[in-house]
TORPAVO-244020 format. One record per atom (N, C-alpha, C, O, CB): x, z, y. Coordinates in pm, whole numbers, plus 50000, padded with zeros to 5 digits. Glycine has a CB too. Layout:
<nodes>
XZY...
</nodes>
This chain:
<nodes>
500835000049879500005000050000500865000050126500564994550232499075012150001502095007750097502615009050271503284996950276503464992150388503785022950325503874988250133504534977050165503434965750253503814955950317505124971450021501934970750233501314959050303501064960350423500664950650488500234955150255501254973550483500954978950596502494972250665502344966350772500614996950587503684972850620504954966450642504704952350722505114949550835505684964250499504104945950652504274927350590503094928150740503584922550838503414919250346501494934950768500774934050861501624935150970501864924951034499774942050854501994943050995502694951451108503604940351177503684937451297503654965251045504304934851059505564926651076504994908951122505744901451185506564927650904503804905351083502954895751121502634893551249502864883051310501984897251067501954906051305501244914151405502064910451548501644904751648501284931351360503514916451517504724915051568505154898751638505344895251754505604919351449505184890151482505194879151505504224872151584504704862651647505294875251412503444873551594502434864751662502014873851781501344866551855501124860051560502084887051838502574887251975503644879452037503574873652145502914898351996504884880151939506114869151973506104860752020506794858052117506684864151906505204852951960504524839651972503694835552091503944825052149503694838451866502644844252133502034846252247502584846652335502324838652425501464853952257503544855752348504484856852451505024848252499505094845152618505254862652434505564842552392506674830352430505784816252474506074809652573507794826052274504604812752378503724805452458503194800652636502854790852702502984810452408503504821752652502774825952775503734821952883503444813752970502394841852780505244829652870505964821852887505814808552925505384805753037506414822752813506114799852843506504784252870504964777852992504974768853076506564773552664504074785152959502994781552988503064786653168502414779953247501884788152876503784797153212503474802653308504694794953405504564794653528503374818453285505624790153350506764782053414507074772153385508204767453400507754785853414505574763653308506084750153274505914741453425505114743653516505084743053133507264727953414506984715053470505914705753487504704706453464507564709553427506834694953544506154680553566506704671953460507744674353399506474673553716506084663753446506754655353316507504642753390508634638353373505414648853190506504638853473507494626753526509014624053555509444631453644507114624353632509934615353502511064616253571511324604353600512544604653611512064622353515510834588153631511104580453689509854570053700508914569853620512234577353644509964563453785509074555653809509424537553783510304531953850508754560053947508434528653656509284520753625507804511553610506694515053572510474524753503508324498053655507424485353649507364478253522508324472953465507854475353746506084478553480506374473553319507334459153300508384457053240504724469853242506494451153377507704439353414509314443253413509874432453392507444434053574510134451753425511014453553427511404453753589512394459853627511474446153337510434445753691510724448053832510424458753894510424469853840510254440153900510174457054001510014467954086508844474454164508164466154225510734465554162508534484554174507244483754180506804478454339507554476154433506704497854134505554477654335505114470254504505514479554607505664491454578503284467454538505734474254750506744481454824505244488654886504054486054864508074471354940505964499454975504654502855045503514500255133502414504755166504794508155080504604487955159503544481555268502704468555215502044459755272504404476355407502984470955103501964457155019500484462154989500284473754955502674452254837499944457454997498764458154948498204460654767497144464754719498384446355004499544455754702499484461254552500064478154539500144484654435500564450154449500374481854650501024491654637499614506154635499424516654574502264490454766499104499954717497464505654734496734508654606496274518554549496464494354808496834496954589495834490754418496864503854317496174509854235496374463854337497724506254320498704507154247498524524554239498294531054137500104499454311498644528454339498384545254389496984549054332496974558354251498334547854579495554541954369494594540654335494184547154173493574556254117494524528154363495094534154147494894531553951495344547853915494734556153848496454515553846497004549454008497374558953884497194576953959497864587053934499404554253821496194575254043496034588654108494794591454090494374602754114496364589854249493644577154024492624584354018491494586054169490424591954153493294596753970491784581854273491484581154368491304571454497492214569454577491884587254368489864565054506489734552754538490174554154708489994564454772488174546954495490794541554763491524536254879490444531654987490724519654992492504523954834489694532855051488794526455089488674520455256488904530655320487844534455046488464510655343488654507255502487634516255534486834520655453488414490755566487684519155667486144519255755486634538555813485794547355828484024516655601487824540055830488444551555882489024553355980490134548055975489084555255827488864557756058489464571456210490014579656164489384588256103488414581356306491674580456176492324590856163492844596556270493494589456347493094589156088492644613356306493754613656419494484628856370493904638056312492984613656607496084628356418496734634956350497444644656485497944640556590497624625556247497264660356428497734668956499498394677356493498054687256428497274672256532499494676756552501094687456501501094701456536502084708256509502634682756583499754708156611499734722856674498504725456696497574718056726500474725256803498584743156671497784746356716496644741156867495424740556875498374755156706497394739056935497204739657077495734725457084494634724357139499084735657174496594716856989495854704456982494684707356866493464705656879496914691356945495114710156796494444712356665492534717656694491474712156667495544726356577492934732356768491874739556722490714736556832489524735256803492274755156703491194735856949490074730057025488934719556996487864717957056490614725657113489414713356896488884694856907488254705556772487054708156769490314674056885488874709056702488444720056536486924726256598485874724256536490014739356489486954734456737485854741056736484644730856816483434732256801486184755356804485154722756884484534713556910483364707856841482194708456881485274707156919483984700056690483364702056563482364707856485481394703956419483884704656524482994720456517481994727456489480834734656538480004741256475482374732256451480914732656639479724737856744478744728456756477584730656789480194740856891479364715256721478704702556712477794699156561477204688756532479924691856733477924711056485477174706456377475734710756332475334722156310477914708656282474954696956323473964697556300472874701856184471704705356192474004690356330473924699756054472994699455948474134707855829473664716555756472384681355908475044705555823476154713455734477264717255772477914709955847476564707655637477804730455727479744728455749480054738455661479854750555672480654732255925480784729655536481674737555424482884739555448483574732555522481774731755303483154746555405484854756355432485914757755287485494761455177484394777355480486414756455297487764760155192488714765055261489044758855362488464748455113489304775655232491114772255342491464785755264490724795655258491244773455596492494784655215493704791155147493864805155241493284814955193495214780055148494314806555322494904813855418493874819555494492884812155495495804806555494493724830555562492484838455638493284853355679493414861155584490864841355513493844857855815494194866255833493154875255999493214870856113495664861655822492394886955958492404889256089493364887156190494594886456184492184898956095492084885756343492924880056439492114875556593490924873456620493574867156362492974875256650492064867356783491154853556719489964851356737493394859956924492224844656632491474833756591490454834356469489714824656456492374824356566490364842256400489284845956324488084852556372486944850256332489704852756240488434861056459487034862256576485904849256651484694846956647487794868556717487204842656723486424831056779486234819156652486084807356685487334824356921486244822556526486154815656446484744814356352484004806056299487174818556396484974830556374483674838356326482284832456417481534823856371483924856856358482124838056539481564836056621481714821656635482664821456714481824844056709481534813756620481304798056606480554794756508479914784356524482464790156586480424800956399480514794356230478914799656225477984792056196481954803656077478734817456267477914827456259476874824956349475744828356315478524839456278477124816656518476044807656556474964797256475473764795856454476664800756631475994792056450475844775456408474854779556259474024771556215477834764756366475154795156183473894794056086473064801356109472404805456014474014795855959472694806856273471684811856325471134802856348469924804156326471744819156411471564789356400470454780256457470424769956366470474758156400470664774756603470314775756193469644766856087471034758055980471134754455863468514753856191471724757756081473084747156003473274754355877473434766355896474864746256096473314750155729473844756955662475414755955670476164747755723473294754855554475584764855613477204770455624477814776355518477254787055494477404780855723478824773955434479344776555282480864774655352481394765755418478754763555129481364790655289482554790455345483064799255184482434809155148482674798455525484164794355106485094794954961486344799155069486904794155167485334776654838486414811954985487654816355052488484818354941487964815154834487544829055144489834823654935490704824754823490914839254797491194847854880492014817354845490724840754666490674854654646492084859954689491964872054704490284858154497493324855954713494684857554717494764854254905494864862254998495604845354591494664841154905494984839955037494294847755167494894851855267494844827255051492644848755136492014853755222492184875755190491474883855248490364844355204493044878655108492974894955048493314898655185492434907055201494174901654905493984898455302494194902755449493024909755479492814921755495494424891155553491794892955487490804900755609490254909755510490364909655387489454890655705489424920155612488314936855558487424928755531487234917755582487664951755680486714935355432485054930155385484374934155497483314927755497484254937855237484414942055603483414937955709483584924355787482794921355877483404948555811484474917255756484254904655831483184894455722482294887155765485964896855865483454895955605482384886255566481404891455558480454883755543482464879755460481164902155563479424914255546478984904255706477884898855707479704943155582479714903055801479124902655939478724885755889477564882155908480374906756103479604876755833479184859955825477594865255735476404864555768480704846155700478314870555610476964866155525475804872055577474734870255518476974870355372475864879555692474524889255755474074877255858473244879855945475044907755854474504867055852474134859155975473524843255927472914834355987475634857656076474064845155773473274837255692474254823655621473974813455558471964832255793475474829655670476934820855635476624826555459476064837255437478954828355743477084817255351477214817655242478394820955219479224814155279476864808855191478914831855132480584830255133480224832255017479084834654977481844839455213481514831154938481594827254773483614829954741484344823854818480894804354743484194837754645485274844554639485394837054539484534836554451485394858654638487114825754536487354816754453488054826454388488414836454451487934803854491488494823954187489134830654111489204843354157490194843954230490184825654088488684853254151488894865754207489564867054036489284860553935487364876554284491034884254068491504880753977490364893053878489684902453918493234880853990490534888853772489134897853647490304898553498491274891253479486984881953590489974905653441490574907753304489854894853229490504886953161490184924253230489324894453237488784883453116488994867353202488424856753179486654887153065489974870153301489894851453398491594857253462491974857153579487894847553600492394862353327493714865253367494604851753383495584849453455494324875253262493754841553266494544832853264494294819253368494474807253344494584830553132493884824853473493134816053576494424822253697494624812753773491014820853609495104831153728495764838553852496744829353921496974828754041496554852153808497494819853786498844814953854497994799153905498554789353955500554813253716496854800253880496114788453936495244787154034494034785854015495524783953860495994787454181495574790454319494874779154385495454768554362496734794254402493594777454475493324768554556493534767554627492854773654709492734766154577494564760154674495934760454833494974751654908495174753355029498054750454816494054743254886492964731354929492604738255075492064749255089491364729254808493034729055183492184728555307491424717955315491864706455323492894728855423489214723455314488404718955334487574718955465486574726055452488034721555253487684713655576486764715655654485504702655695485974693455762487564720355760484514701855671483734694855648482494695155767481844705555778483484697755519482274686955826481164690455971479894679755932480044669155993482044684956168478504680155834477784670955842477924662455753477104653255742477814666755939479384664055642479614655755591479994639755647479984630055572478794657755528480244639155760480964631555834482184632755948482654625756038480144627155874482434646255887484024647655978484864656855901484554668755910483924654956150485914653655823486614661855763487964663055801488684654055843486494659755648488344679255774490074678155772490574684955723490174696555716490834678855868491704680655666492504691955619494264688855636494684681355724492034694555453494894693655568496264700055628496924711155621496304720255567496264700555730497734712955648498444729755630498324742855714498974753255701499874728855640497004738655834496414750555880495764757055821495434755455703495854749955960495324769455921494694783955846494044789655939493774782956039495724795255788493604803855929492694810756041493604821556058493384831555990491044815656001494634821656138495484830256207496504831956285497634829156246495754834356160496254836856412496754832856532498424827556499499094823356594496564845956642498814827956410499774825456421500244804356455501254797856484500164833956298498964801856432498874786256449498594783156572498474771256601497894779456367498394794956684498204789956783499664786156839500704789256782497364798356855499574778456969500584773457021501174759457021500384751056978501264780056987502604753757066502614740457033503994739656912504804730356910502794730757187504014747756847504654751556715506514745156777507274737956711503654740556541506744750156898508074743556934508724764156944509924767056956508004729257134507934771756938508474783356976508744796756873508284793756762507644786657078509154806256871509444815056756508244821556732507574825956826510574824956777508054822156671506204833556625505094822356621503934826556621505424848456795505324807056617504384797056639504904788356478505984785556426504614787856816503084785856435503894777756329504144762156375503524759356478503044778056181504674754756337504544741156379503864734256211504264736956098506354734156445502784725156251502064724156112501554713356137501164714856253501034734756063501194699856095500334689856086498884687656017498804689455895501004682756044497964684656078496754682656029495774670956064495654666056176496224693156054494954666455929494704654255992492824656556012492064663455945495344639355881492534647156137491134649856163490724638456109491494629256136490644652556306489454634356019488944619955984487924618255979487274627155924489204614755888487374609356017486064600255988485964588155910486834579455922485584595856102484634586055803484944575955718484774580455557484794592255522486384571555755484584567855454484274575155355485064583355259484584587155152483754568455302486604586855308487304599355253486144614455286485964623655206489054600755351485654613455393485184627455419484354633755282484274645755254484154626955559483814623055209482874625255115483434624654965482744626954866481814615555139484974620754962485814627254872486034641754930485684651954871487154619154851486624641455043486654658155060485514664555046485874673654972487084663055189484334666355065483094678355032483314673954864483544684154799481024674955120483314660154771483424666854645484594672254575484704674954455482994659554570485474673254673486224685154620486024700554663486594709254597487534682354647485144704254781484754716754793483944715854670484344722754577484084721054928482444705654641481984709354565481844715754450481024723954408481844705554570483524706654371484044711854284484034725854272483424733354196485014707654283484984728254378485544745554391484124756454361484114766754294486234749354593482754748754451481924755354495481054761154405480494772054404481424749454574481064747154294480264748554127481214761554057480604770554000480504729854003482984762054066483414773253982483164780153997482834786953899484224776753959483054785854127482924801054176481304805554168481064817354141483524802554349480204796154191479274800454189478684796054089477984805054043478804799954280478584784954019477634781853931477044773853977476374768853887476914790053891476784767254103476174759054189476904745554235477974744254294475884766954297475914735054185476584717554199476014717754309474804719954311476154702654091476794715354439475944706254559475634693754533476414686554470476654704354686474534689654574474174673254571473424673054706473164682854777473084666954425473084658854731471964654154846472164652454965473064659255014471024661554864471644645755028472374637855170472444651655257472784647955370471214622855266472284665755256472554677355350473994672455352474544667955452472214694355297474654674155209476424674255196477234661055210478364658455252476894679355044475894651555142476234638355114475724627855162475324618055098476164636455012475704630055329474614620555337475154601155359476114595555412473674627255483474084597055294474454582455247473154570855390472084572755447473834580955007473864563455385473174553155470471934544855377471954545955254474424541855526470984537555435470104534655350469964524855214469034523555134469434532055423471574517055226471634507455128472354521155030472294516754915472614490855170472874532655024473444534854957475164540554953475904546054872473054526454919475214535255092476704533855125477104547655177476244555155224477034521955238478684551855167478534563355298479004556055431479674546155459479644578555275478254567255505478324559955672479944554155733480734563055762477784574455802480184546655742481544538755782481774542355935480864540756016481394520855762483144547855976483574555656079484294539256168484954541056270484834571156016484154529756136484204513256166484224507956370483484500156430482354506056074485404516356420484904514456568486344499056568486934491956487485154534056713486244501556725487604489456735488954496156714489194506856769487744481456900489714491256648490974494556663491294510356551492294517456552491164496456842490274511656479489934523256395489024517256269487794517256261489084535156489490334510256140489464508056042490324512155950490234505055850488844495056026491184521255940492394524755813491854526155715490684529755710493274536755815492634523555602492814522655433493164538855451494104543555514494324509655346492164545855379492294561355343491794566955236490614564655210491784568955429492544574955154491514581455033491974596555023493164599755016491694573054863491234602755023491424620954990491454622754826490574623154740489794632155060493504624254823493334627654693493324644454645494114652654691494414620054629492364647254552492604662454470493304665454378492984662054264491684667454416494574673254405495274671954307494924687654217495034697954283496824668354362494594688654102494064694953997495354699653911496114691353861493034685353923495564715453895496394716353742496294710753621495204713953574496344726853694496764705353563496724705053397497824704653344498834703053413496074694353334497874705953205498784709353156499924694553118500944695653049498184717953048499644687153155500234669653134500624668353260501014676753341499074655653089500424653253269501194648753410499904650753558498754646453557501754627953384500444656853647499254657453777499444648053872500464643053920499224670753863498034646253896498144637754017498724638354112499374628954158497364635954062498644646654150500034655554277501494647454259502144641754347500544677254219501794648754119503414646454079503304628054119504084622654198503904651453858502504622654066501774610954065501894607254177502854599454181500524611154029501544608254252501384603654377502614607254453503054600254544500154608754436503364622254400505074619654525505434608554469505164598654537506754632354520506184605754323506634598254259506734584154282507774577554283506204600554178505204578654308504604562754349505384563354491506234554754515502504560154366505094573454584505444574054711506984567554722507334556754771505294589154757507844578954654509554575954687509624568154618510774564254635510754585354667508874557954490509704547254463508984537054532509354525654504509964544554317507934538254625507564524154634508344520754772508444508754795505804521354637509084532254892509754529554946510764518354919511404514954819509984538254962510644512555078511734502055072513134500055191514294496355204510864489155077512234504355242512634506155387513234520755440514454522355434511364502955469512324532355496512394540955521511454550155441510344545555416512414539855629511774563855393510924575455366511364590755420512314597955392510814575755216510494591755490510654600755583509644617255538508424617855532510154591855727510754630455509508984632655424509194650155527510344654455542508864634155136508324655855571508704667955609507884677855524506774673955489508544669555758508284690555485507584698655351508344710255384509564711155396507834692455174506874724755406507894738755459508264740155329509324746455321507174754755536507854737055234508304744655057509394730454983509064721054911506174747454910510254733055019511204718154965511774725354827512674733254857512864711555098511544725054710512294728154604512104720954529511594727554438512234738354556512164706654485511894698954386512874698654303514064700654327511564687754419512154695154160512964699754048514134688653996514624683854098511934703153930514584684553910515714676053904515334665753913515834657853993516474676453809514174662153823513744646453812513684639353972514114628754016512034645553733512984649654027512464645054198513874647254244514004638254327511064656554301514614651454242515884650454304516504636954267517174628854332516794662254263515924637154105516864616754097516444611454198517084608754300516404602753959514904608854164514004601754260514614601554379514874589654399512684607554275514964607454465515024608254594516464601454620516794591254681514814623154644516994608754566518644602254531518424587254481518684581854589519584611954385518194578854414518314569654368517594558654492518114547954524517814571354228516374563754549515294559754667517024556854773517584545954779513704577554734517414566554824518604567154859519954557254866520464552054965518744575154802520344556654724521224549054661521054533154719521984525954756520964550954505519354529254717518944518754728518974508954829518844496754823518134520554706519304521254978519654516755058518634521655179519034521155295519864504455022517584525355153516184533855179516704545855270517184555755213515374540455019516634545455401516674558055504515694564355437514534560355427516364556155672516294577455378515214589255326515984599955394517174602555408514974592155139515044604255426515214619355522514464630455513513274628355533515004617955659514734640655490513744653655428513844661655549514994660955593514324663255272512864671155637512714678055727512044696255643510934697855592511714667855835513024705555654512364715855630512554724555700512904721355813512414719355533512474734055681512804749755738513864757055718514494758355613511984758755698514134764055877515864768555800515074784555817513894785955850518044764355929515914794455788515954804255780514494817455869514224829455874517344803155813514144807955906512134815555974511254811655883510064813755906511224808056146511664805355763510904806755652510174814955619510774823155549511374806255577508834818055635508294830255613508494831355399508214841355332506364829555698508914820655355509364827055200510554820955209510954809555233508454822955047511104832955181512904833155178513714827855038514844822855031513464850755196512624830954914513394826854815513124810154802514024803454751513044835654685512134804754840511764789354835512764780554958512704768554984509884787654873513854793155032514834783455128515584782955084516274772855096515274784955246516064795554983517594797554959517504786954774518394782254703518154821054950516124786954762516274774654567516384760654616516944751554555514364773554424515544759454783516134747154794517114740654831517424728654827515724743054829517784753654884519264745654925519914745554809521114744954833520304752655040519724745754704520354745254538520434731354566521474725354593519304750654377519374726654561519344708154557520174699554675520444687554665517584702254581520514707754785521454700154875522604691554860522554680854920521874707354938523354693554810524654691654749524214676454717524554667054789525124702854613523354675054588523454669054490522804653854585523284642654570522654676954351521904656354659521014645854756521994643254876522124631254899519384652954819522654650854951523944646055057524504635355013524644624955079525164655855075524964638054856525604629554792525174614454798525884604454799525614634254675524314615254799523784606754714523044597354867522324587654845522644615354574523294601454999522984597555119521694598755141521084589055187523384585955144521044610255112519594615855141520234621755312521434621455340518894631454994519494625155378519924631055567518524643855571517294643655575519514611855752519384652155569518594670755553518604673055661519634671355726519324685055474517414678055720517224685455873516104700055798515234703255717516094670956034517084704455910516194723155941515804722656050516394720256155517104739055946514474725756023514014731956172513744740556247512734747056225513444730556202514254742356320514764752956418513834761656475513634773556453515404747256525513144751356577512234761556689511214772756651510964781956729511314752556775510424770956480509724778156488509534774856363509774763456323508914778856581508914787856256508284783456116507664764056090506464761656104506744795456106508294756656066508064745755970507044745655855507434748955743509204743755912505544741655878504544745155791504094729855728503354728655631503334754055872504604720055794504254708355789504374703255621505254705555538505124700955896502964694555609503384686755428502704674555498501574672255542502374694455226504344664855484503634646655495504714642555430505534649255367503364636655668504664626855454505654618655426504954607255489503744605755507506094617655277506064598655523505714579555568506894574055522508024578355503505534573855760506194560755506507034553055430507194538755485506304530255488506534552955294508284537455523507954517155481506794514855714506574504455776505574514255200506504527855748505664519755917504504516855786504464504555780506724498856043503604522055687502484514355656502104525355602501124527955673502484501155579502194534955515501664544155419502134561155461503334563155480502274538855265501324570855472501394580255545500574593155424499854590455328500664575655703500884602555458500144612755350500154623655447501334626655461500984616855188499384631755528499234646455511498264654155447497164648855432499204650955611498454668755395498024676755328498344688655281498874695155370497844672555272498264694355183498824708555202499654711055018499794720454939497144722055252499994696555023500754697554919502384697954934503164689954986500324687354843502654713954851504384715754842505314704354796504824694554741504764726954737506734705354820507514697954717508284711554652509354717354670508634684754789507254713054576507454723854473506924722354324506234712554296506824735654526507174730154246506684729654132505254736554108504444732654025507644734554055505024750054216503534756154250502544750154243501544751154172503324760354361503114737054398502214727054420501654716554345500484712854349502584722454496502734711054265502794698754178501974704154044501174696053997504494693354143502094717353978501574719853816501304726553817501564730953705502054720353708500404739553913499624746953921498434749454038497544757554014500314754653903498464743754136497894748454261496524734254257496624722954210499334748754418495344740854326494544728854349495124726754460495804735854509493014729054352494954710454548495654709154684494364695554739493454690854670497784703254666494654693054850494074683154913495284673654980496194679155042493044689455015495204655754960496204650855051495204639355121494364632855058497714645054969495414638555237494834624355255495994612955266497074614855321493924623955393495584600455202496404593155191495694585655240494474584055237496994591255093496974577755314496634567455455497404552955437498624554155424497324575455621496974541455434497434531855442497464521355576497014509855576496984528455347498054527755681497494518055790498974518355879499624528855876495834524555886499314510255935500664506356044500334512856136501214512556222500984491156100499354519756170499314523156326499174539156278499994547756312497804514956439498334541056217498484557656151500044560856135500554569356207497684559455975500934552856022502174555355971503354555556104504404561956117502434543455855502584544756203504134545256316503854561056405504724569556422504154526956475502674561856445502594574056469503164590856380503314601756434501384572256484503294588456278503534599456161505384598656226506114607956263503024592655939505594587656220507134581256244507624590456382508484599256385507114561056282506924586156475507244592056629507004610356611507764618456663505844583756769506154613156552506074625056540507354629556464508254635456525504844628256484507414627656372508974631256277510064626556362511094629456302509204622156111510304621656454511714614456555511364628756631512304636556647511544594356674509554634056695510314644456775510444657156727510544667056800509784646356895510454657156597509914670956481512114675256528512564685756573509074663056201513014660256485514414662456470514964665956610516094670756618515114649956409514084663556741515184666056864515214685156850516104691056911514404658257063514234692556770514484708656758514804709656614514064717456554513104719156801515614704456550515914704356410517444702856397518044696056480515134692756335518004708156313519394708356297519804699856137519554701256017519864725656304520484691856214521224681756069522034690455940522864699055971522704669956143521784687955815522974696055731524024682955677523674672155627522174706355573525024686555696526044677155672526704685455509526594696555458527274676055833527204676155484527574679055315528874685855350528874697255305527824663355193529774683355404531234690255497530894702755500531464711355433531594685355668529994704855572529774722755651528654727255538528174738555538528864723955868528404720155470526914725955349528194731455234527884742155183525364707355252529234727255198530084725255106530824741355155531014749355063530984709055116531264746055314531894751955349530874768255339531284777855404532434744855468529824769255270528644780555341529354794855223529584795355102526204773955301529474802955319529754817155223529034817755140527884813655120529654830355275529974825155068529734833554934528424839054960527524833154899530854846054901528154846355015527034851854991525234847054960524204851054907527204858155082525884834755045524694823255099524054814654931522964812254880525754807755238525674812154893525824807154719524964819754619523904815154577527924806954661525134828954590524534834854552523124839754511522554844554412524934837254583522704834154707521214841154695520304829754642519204831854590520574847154853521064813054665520354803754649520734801754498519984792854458520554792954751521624806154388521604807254282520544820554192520344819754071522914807054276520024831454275519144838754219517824831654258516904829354180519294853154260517854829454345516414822154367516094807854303514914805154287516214819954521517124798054263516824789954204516194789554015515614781653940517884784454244516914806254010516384809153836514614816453840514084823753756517794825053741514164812253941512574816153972512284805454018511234807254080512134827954071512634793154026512284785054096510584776454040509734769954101513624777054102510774781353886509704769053827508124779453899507024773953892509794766353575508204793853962506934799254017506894792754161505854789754220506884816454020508044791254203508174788554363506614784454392506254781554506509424774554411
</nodes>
């Protein structure tokens, strides 16, 4: 008898082992992708082609569509005015997503905007993050939902939804009517106020749009909106459609861009997220220009970039030096410096103030902002929102903005990157062995 109690015990053992190690691999697994290759043996379409569109489309899952107004804003200052504007302006809906929520001056006048607008009938659904929004007190949403605002608590963490925690909704949704959406790497806390050139200011990009992306963005709140509650939105309140069927086309002069809002989703295979950097740096031909506060990409994306590089391709990465509000995601990415100098990649830090910004342009034709990392967080665990933009006049603008992102940005040269103390080596070697949570 005790030999069987032995042999259980010793089973028991094993297959916690097992779990573990599962849990493990599972909690720090990758991206699978490591190169991007044309079945033809050529090359894939450059960015400014029109197969290159077709091409993103196919393998992201996410349709490209004309009949779009984009306008793109690097600060607070610009940002939130035209933001409340919006919203004071809405007539019939305004859904919310946003990662981030800190009491504040701007969560007051945020409140008081939102908390009108569903006194005088607008419905209002605001998904907050059980992680990002843990700051504000439950008397701030007791005061929305007393006013007839819907709020709804994404993944809150629960014993029985443990294995849901490392899977965050970083997604900025803001939705007015279902005909004005934006999102980007803002949040609700004063710290976005300002023109992000100064210390205590973030500097952050966000894009405002009209057109039928907006109605990819509400079905990705929807998404969120069905987990947390149990509830599918449908019907022209969220969705409203024109009478043939169509959604309403944002179609003025001089405002018809190629745009699609992609959702990038965890799974355990290849993500759309990874998908879509990947298409990005190889379809460069010309220039790729990408700015990202979380730069830690893992080796494969380091070929990528390097080889984009090699090719002859001005690629230039813009991040954050040391006002990083996460210190270990500065010191894992300067792990990868070395290896991209090499290889004639051009590294800028930026100086004036926290660096919150996620874009890239490519090629004067193809443009992305959103609130996706170049991280592994972002890429194989995090839900995210990007809008992807196909238009010359959107992309040269993304361009001028990144020319004045570098006049407060400091160059890293491989010489003086090569020369950095001991100590500096160190911290970016402990932080790079955490890198696959970054």
């Amino acid at each position: 008898m005790t030999w069987l109690l032995y042999v259980a015990g010793g089973l028991a053992t094993l297959v916690l082992l097992l779990l573990a190690v599962i849990g493990a691999l599972y909690i720090t697994r990758g991206t699978p992708v490591r190169r991007v290759r044309a079945s033809s043996g050529g090359e894939l379409p450059g960015a400014a082609e029109e197969e290159f569109r077709s091409t993103v489309e196919l393998l992201t899952k996410t349709e490209l569509r004309p009949g779009h107004a984009v306008s793109v804003y690097s600060c607070g200052d610009d940002l939130y005015p035209k933001l409340w504007e919006d919203l004071r302006g809405a007539k019939r809906s305004i859904t919310l997503q946003l990662y981030y929520c800190q009491g504040g001056r701007m969560a007051d006048e945020f409140a008081e905007i939102i908390v009108e607008r569903a006194r005088a009938g607008v419905k209002v659904l605001f998904l907050r993050d059980a992680f990002g929004s843990a700051p504000v007190p439950e008397d701030y949403w007791k005061r929305l939902q007393q006013a007839g605002v819907r709020v709804a608590v994404f993944r809150p963490t629960r014993p029985w939804e443990l294995h849901k925690v490392q899977h965050r909704s970083h997604i900025r949704v803001v939705t007015v009517d279902g005909r004005i959406g934006y999102t980007g790497g803002f949040g609700i806390d004063d710290k976005w106020y300002g023109d992000g050139r100064h210390r205590d200011q973030w500097r952050d990009t966000t894009a405002r749009f009209v057109g039928p992306a907006v109605l990819q963005l509400q079905a990705t709140f929807a998404a969120g909106w069905a987990e947390a509650t149990g509830e599918l939105l449908a019907g022209d309140v969220f969705f409203p459609l024109q009478e043939n069927g169509e959604p309403e086309p944002a179609r003025r002069a001089g405002e018809d861009a190629w745009a699609g809002l992609l959702h990038c989703s965890p799974t355990l295979g290849s993500t759309p997220a990874e998908r879509f950097m990947a298409l990005s740096i190889a379809g460069a031909r010309e220039r790729l220009w990408i700015s990202n506060s979380y730069f830690v990409p893992d080796e494969h994306f380091c070929g990528m970039l390097a080889e984009t590089a090699r090719r002859g391709v001005d690629v230039r990465i813009l991040a954050p030096d040391r006002q990083s509000d996460v210190k270990t995601t500065y010191w894992a990415g300067r792990t990868k410096y070395e290896a991209l100098l090499r290889a004639g990649v051009r590294l800028f830090e930026y100086s004036a103030a926290m660096m919150h910004a996620k874009t890239l342009v490519a090629d004067r034709a193809w443009a992305a902002v959103g609130t996706n990392n170049f991280d592994n967080r972002s890429m194989a665990f995090n839900d995210e929102t990007v809008l992807m933009v196909h238009d010359r006049a959107v992309a040269c603008g993304m361009e001028r903005l990144f020319e004045s992102d570098l006049q407060y940005a400091r160059e890293v040269t491989l010489d003086v990157f090569r020369r950095r103390p001991m100590n500096e080596r160190v911290l970016e070697w402990g932080a790079s062995r955490i890198s696959r949570w970054l």
